[in-house]
C-alpha positions, 0 to 999 in steps of 0.5 A: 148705780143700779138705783140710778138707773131705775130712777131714769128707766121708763115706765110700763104703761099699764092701768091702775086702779085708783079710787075716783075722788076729785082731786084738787092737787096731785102732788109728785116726787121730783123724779120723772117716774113719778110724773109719768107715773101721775100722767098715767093714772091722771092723764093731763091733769097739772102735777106738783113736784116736790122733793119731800116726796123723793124717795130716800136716796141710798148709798152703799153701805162701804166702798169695794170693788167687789160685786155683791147682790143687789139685796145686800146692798139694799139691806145694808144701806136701808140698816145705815138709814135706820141708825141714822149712819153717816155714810148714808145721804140722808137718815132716817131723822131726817127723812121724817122731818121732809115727810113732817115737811110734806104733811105741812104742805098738804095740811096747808091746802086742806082739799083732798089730793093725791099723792105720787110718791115711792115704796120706801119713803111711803112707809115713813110717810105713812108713819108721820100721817098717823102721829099727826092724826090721819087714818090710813087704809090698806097699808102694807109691809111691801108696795109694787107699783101701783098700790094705793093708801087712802090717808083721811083726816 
């Protein structure tokens, strides 16, 4: 419910800090966020959605009706992730073979792009990148909005 509810939540409209290269594509997730989150950074700038770039979508880890902290289920459900639980919508398995999807994608193109995509998703992205031969700056252990990685090949 609560990770819903963020997926839908406007934006705050504040500026980011990215490098200005020329960018050919500006890729995004399929969630709004996403594009508004593009539209900020690029302003008009055409976007492409793609749902390799949605973030991984999380369950709770069991039924109850019982309230428990937001972390606890966070937790719980990225641990289901992480051993490819079937109770969670995706695994992590799978969640590298729509990241091996995306890098495809990108490969195809072979022009530099930009990429708007979200926190946790972006660690296994990021991952996939490196096997593939990518050089990756400024990767961190916890993103906040509007962090940015250079990824160069």
């Amino acid at each position: 419910m609560a990770c819903n509810q963020y997926d839908k939540a406007p934006i705050d409209a504040i500026s980011y800090e990215v490098p200005c290269l020329d960018y050919h594509h500006v890729f995004v997730s399929t969630l709004s966020r996403s594009r508004d989150t593009a539209r900020v950074i690029f302003g008009e700038f055409e976007v492409e959605s793609t749902d390799t770039l949605n973030e991984v979508p999380l369950r709770s880890c069991f039924d109850s009706e019982k309230r428990l902290p937001i972390w606890f289920w966070n937790i719980s459900g990225r641990l289901q992730w992480m051993f490819n639980c079937a109770r969670q919508i995706e695994g992590r398995r799978e969640t590298r073979q729509r990241a091996n999807q995306y890098i495809d994608l990108l490969c195809s193109s072979d022009e530099d792009s930009a990429v708007v995509t979200h926190g946790f998703y972006m660690h296994t992205l990021l991952k996939e990148m490196k096997k593939r031969g990518f050089t990756v700056s400024k990767a961190k252990i916890n993103y906040k909005n509007g962090n940015y990685v250079i990824a160069e090949r």
